[in-house]
N, C-alpha and C positions, 0 to 999 in steps of 0.2 A: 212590543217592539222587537223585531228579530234583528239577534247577531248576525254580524260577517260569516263569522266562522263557530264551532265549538274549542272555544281556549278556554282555561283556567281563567277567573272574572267575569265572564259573561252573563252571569247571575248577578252580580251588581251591577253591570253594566245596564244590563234589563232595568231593572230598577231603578236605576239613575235616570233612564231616559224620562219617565214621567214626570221629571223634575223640569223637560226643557218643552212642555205639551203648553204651558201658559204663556212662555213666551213666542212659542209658533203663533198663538192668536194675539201677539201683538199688532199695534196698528202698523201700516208698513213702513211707513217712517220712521221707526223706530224697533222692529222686529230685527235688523241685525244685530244692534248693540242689547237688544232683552234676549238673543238667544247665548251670544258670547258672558254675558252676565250669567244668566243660568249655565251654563257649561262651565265656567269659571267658580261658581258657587259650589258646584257636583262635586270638582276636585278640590277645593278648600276644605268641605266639610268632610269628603272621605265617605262620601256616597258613590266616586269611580276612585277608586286604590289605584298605590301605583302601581305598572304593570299593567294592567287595562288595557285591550285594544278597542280602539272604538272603532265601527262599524266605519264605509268607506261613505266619502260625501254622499255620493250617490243612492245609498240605501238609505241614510240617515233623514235626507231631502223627502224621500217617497214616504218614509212613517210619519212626519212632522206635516205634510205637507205643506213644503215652504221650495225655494228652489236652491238648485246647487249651488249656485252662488254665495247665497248668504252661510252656507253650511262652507264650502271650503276659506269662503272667508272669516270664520270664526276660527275654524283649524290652523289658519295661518298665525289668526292673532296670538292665540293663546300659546300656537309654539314659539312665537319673536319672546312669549312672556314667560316661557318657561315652564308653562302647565303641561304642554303637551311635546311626543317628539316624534318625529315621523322620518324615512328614510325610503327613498326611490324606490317602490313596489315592496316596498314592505309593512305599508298601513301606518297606520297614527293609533299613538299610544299613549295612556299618562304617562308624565314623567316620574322618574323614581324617587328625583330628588324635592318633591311638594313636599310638603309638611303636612298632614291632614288636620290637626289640631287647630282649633282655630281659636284666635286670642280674644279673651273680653274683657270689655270695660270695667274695671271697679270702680267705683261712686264714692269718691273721699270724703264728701259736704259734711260739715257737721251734722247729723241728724240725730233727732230724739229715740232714743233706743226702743221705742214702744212702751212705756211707762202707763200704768193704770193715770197717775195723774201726775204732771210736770210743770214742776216752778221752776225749772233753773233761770236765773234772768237771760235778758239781753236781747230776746227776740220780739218782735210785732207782731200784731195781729194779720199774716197775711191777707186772710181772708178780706182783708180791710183795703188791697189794692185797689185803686181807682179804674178798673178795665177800660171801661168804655172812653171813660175821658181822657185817658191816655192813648189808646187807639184812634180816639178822633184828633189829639193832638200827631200822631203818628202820619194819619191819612195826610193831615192837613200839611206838614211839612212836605212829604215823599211831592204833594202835587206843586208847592210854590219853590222847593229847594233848587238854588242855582247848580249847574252842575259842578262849577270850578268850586264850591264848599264841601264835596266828598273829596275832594283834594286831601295833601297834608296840612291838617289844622295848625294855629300858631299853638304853641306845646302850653300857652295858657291856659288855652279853649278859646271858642267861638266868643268874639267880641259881645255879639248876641246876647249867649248865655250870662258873659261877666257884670254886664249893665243889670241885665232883669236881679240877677243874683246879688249886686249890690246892691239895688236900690230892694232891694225882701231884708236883708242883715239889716240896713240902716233903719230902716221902717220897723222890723221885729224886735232885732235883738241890740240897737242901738248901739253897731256896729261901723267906726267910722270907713267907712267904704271907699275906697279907689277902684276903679273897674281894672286899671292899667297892673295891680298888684294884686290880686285874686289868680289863683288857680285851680284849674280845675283837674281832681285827682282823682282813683278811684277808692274810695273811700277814704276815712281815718286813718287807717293802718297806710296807704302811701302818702297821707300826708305825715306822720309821723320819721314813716323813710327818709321822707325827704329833707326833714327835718333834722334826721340823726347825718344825714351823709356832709349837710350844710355845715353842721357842729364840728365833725369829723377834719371836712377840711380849714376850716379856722383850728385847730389843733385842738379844739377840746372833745375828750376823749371820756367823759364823764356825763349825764346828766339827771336830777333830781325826778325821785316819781312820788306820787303818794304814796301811803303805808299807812291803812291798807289800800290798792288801788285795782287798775286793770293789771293781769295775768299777762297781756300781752307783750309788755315792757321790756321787756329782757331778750324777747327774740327779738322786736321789730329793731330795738337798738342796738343789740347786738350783730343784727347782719350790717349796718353801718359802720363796725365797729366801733361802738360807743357803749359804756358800761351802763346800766339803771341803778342809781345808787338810792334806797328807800330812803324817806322823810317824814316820819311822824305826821298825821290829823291828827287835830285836836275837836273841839264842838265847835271851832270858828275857820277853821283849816288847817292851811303847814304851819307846825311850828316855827316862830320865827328862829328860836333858837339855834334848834340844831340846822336851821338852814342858811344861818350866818357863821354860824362855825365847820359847816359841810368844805367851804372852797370852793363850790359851787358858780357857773357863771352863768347855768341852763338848767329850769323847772319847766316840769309839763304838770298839770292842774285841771281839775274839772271845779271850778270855781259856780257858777250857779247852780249845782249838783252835783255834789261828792260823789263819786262810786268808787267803792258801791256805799260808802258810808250814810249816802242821803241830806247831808249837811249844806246848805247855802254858806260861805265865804262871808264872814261879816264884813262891812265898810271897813272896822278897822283893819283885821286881817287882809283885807286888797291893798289896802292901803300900804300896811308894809311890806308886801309881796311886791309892790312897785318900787318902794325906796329902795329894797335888797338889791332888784335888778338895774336900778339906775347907780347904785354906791359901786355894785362889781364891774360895770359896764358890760351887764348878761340881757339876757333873753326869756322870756315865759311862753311857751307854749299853753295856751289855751283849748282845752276838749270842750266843745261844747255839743256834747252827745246828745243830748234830749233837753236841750234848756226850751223847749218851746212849750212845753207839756208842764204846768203847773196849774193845783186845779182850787186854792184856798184865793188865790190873788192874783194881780200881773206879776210876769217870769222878772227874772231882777235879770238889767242890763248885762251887756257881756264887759268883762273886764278891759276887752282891745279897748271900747271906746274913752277906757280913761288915762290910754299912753298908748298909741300906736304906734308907736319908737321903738315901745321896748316890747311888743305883746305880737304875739303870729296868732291868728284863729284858726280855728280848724272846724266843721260841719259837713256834716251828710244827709243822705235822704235813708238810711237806713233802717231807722224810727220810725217817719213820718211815711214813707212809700214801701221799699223794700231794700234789704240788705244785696239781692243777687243783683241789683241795676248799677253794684259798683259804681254811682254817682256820689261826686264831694267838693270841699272847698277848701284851699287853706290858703289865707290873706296874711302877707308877710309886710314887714317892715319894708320901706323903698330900702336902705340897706344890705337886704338881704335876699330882696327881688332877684339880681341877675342870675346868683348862685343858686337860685333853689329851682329857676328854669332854666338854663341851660342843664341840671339832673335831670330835670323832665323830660326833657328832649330828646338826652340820652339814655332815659330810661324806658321810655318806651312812645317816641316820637308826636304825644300828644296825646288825649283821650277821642275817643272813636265819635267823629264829627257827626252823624246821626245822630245819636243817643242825647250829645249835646243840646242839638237842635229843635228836638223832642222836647226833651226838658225846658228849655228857653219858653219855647212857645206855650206848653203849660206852665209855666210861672205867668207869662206876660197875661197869659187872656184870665185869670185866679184861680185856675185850678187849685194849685198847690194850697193857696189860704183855705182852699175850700176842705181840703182834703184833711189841711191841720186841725180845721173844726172838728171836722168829722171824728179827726183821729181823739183829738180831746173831751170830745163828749163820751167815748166808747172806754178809752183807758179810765177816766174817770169813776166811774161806774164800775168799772173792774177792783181798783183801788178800793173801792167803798166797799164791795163784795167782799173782798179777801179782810177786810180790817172787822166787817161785823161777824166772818166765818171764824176767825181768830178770837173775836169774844164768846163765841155762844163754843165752840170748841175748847177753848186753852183759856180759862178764867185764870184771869192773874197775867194773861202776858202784856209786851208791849210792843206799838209799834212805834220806832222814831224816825228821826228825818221830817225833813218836807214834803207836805202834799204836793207832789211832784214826781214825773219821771213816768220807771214802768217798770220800778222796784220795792218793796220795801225791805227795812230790816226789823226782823222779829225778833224781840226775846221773850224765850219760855221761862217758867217759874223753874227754881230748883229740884221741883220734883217729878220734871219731864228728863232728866239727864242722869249721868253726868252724858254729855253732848255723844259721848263715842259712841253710848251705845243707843241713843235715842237716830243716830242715823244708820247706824246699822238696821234698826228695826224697822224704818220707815222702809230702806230698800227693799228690804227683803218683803216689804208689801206692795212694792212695785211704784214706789213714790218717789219723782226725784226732783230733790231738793240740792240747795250748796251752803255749809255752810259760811257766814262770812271770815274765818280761820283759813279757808282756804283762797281770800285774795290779801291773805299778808303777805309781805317778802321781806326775808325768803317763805314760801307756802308751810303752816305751820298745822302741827295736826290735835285733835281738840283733846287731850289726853288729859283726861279727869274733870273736866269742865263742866262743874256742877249746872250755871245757866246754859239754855241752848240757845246759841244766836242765828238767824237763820238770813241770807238775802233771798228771798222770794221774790220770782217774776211773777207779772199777772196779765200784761198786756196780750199775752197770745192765747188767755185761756177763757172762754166764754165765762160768764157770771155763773151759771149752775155749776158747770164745772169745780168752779174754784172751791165753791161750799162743799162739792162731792169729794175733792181731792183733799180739802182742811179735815173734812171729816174722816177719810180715810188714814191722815197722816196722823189722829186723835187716836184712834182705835189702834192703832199698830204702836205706839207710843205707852200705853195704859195696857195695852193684851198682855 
């Protein structure tokens, strides 16, 4: 492509133009905004520098072969935009003030650092997503969806949704269900928000977590401004003890599965976890993370259904589907209904009414039941992997907790530690593990700790796998 003139740039100017040859053969409907896009992209990326004259419509038109038109009308645009500047018989130029550098995305997600082999818990099998039958639930709404429902949702969610969704707790998890008191959140962690901002404004500025429990406690509460004051497990759950001597008028609980401890809540312990909160005139937040996934017997009820007065639920599909579909539930006491959606409303004017919609409809027609099978026969199997990988591996250890979830906890014999440096040696073979020391609070570090206690996830790792990475984490242990 020939310059106008010989100026200083003209060599990258050369250069640049083969940048704008693919969008000359755009279609033509569409070949003015593909040429200004490539002319636009030259001077972002610092393929035309500033200073730069470009050649005059006219010449540019005859190399591209497109017409002047579409060329002085890119000129125009890009100079209203700043890229370009041009002055009455003096040509068009880049501008001086572009910036060439151009900015990128970095990728915050949590991801697994590339490890040879990776227990840390908490994540699913994604591989285990339902594609198709959520794409046919996808198909199926987009063709029957009225269009006044991509409206502003009620900050609930789609009445839809809240029916199918009650009537699955009531059915599953023996969850006394209101459709009118369900919300639908984007995950645990905003229902927990919402929870803390709810507490916040009734004036209580404190509320009970387990110890040891979820990590996340202390932020999600904290942006509420609301304190996480720890609470002792026992092998039956919270102490009642120290959580009648706390002051306390708000506990949050994973009662049909402790995390990461693995413990079921005994009857008796529910039991006084409801007297406590009916003597203070308090509240129990209920997690029920993966109560659906027990694989010796039927999952034990959820706590709401034995005082819904006094018990909020909270559930996801982050277990069971996937964590990035940011779908959830948290079912309040009528009490505490108005306050916890009108936060919702104003926190972010309802959960995004498709997704909803989607979801509904794969619950109504069983996906979702089907999905839980699926998912419970696969964790299962994983579970059983990792417990026979730990006997033919680590003779002498144990695994406790309930056949349940999509964790376990390990203890190694005394002669895999003391714990500090048995995890050092694991990393440093490319194995990552957590131990359970680090979901105490405050986070405690294992210093001398003759046993090793370990929470190991299994659900996201194929069966071979788990025995290759047990075995991996034996050798780097004994080397």
């Amino acid at each position: 492509m020939r310059p106008t003139q010989s100026v200083p740039g003209d060599g990258a100017a050369s250069a640049a133009w083969e940048l704008l040859l693919p969008a000359a053969s755009a279609p033509a409907r569409t070949r003015g905004r593909s040429l200004q896009a490539a002319l636009r992209e030259a001077v972002r990326s610092g393929r035309l520098t500033p200073g730069t004259r470009l050649p005059s419509s006219r010449d540019l038109a005859a190399d591209l072969g497109v017409s002047r038109g579409l060329v002085t009308e890119a000129y125009e645009q890009l100079t209203a935009e700043g890229y370009l500047r041009s002055g009455r018989g003096a040509g068009t130029w880049v501008g001086a003030a572009v910036r060439a550098a151009r900015p990128r995305a970095h990728d915050l997600a949590p991801r697994s650092p590339g490890s040879r082999a990776d227990f840390v818990p908490g994540t699913p099998d994604l591989a285990l997503f339902p594609r198709a039958a959520w794409a046919a639930a996808h198909r199926g709404v987009l063709a029957e969806l009225p269009h006044q429902e991509l409206g502003y949702p009620d900050p609930r969610g789609l009445p839809r949704l809240r029916s199918a969704l009650a009537e699955l707790l009531a059915r599953r998890r023996g969850v006394v269900a209101d459709p009118e008191r369900i919300v639908v959140v984007s995950g645990v962690a905003q229902a927990t928000t919402l929870f803390g901002f709810a507490l916040h404004a009734r004036g209580v500025r404190a509320v009970g977590v387990e110890n040891p429990g979820s990590p996340q406690h202390d932020a999600l509460y904290g942006a509420a401004g609301v304190g996480a004051v720890p609470l002792p497990v026992d092998e039956e759950g919270v102490a009642p003890g120290p959580l009648r001597a706390s002051g306390l008028r708000a506990v949050v609980t994973t009662p049909a599965h402790q995390f990461p401890s693995g413990i079921a809540y005994s009857a008796r312990r529910r039991a006084a976890l409801l007297d406590w909160a009916r003597s203070v005139d308090g509240i129990v937040l209920e997690d029920d993370y993966d109560g659906d996934f027990r694989y010796d017997r039927a999952p034990v009820g959820a706590l709401q259904g034995l005082d819904p007065d006094r018990v909020a639920y909270t559930g996801s599909v982050s277990k069971s589907l996937a964590p990035g579909l940011r779908l959830g539930w948290l079912l309040v006491p009528e009490s505490w209904a108005q306050e916890i959606v009108e936060r919702k409303r104003t926190m972010d004017l309802g959960h995004p009414a498709l997704d909803q919609a989607v979801f509904a409809r794969f619950l109504e027609r069983g996906d979702y039941d089907r999905q839980l099978r699926r998912c419970q026969r696969a964790y299962r199997e994983r579970r059983d992997a990792l417990v026979a990988a730990l006997d033919a591996h680590f003779p002498g250890s144990r695994v406790s907790g309930i056949a349940a979830g999509l964790h376990v906890i390990a203890t190694l014999p005394g002669r895999y530690g003391p714990e500090e440096r048995f995890l050092a040696r694991v990393a440093e073979a490319g194995v990552a593990v957590r131990p359970l020391s680090a979901y105490a609070h405050p986070r405690t570090e294992p210093e001398g700790a003759e046993e090793v206690r370990l929470v190991l996830g299994y659900a996201h790792v194929p069966p071979a796998r788990i025995a290759d990475g047990v075995r991996l984490m034996a050798e780097a242990a004994t080397g």
